[in-house]
C-alpha positions in Angstrom: -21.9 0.5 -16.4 -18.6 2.3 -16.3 -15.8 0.8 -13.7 -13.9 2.6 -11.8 -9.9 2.6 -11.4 -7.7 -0.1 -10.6 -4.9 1.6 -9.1 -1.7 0.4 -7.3 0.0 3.2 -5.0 3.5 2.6 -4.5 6.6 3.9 -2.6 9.0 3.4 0.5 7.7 2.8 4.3 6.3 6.0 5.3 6.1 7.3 1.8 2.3 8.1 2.8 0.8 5.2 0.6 -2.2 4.2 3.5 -3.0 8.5 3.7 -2.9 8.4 -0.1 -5.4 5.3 -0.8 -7.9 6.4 1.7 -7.8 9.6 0.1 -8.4 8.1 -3.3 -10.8 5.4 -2.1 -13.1 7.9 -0.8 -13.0 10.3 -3.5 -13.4 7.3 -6.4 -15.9 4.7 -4.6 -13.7 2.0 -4.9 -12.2 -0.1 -2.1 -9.3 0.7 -0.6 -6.7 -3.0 -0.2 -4.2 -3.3 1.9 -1.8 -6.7 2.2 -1.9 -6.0 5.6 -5.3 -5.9 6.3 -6.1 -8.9 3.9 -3.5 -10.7 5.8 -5.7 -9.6 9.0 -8.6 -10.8 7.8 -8.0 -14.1 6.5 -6.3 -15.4 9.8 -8.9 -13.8 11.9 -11.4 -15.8 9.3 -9.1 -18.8 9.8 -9.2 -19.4 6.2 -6.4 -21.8 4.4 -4.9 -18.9 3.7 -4.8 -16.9 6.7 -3.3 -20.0 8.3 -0.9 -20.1 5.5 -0.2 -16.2 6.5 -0.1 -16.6 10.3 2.5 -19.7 10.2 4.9 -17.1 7.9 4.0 -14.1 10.1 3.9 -16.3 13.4 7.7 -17.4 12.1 8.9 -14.1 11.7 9.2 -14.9 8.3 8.4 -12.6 4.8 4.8 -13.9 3.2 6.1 -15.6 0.3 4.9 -13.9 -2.9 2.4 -16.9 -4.0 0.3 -16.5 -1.1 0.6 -12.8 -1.3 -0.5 -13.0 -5.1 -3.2 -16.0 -3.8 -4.6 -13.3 -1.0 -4.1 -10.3 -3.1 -6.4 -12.2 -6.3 -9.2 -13.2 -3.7 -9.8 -10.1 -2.9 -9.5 -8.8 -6.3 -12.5 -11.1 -7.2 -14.9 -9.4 -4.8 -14.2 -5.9 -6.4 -15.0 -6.2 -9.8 -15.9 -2.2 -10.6 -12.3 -1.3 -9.1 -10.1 -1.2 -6.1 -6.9 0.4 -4.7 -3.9 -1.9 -4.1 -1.7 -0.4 -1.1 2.1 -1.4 -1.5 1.4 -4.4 -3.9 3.5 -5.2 -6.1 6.4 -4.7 -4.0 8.7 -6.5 -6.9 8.6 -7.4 -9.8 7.5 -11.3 -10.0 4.7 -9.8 -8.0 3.6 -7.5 -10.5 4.2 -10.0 -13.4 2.2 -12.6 -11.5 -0.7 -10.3 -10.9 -1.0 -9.6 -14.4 -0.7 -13.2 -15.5 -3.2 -14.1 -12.6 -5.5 -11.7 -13.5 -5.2 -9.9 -16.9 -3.5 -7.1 -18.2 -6.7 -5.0 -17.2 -6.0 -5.9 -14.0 -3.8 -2.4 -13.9 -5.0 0.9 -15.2 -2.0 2.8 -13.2 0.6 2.5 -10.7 1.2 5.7 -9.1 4.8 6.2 -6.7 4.7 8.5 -4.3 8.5 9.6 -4.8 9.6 10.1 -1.1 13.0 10.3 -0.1 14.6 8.1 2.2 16.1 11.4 4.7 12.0 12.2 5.1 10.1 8.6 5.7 13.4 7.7 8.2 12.2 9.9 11.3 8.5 9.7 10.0 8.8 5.6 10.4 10.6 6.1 13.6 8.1 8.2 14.7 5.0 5.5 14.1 3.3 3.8 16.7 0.9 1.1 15.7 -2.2 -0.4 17.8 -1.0 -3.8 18.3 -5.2 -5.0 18.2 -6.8 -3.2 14.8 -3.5 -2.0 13.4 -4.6 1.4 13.5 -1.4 3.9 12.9 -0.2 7.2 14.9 2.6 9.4 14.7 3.9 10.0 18.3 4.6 13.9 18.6 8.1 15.1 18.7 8.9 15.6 22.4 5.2 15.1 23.2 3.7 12.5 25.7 3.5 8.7 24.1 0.3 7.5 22.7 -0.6 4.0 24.2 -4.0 3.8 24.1 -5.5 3.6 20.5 -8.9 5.7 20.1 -10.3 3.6 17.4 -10.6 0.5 19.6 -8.7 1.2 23.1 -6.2 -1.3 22.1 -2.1 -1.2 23.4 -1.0 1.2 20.6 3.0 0.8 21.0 6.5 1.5 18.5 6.7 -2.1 16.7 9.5 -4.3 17.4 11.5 -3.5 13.8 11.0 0.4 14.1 14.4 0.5 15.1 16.6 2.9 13.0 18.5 0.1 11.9 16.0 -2.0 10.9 14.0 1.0 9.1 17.6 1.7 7.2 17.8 -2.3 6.3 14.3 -2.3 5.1 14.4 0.5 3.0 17.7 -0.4 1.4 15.7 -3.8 0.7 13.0 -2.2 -1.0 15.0 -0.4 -3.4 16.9 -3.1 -3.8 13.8 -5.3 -5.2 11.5 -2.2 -6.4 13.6 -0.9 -8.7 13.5 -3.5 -11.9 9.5 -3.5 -11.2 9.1 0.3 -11.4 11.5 0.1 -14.6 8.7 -3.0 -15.9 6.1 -0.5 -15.2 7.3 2.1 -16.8 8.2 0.4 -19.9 4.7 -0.8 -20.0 3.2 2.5 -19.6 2.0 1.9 -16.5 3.7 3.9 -14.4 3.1 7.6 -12.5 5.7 9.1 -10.5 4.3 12.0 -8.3 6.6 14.2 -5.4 4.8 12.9 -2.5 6.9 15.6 0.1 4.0 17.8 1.1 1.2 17.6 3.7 -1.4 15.0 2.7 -3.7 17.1 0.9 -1.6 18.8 -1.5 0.0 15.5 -2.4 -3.3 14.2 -2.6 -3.8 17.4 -5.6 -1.0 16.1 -7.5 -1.8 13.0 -7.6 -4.8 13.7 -9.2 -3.6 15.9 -11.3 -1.2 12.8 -12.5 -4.3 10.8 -13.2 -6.6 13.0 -15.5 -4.9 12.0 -18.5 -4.5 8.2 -18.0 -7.7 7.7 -16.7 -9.1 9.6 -19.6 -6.9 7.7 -22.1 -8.9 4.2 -20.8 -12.1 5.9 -20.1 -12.4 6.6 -16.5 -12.0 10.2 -16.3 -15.2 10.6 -14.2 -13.8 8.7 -11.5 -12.0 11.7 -10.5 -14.8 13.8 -10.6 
């Protein structure tokens, strides 16, 4: 039986990558992984790993990139015909481990959504995140705040490092440690560079569009039906 993808999506905070995947999830029937929500489930599942997780998270401290590759590869195992990696790699040991850990077949494509820092600044400022399911919302320009989330009825609330400051530090960090990786990429013909400044959809279009011919060239067109 044919697989489907095995995609990466890639691009700064607020680039759109979480819109993107689901988009792409639901349209290939392969699951959609985020770090964050692997992080979430392994320390709700109290694994080894999720308490690995929580004592970085719990320390205000980055996940070190082993146990994000160790998370990352678990979940990997359990979706054999394809999957959607959200933000990972963010560098480029991470992408060189992944392919070491799990084969060069591990990556059809890596697709970055090119979005200016001047756009994802006010859109990251802007996000308010439900501090019990991490559910995301955009809080309306001069509109009333949103504090109760409708997927669960959890506090939804800004999170402590959406400050403008901290947004401008942690985007200047990942371009600092993206770069060389999307330069590996590209070398290794892996990589797909799409203008992700439009609303959802249309991005979503071009995307697409960006994939034909790569999934083609390793056999998946139908996956984009």
């Amino acid at each position: 039986m044919r697989r489907g993808p095995r995609l990466a999506v890639l691009g700064r905070q607020g680039a759109g990558k979480g819109t993107q995947c689901a988009l792409l999830a639901a349209r290939m029937g392969v699951p959609h992984l985020s770090t964050g929500d692997l992080f979430r489930d392994e320390v709700a599942a109290g694994t080894p790993l999720g308490r690995r997780v929580a004592g970085c998270l719990e320390g205000g401290h980055l996940v070190p990139d082993d146990v994000v590759l160790d998370v990352v590869t678990t979940a990997l195992a359990s979706a054999p015909q394809g999957y959607l990696l959200d933000g990972f790699p963010r560098n480029l040991a991470q992408a060189t481990a992944l392919l070491e850990a799990a084969g060069d077949d591990a990556l059809d494509v890596a697709i970055e959504l090119m979005v200016p820092s001047s756009v994802v600044l006010p859109r990251l400022a802007a996000r308010r995140v439900c501090q019990s399911c991490g559910t995301t919302y955009m809080a309306p320009e001069g509109g009333p705040e949103i504090t109760t989330c409708r997927v669960c009825g959890g506090k939804v609330a800004r999170r402590a490092d959406d400050t403008k400051a901290a947004i401008r530090r942690r985007l200047a960090a990942y371009d600092e440690q993206t770069r060389p990786m999307l330069v590996w990429l590209a070398d290794r013909g892996l990589l797909l560079s799409v203008d992700g400044v439009a609303e959802p959809e249309a991005v979503h279009e071009r995307v697409v569009d960006a994939l034909r011919d790569r999934l083609a060239a390793v056999g998946l067109i139908d996956a984009t039906g």
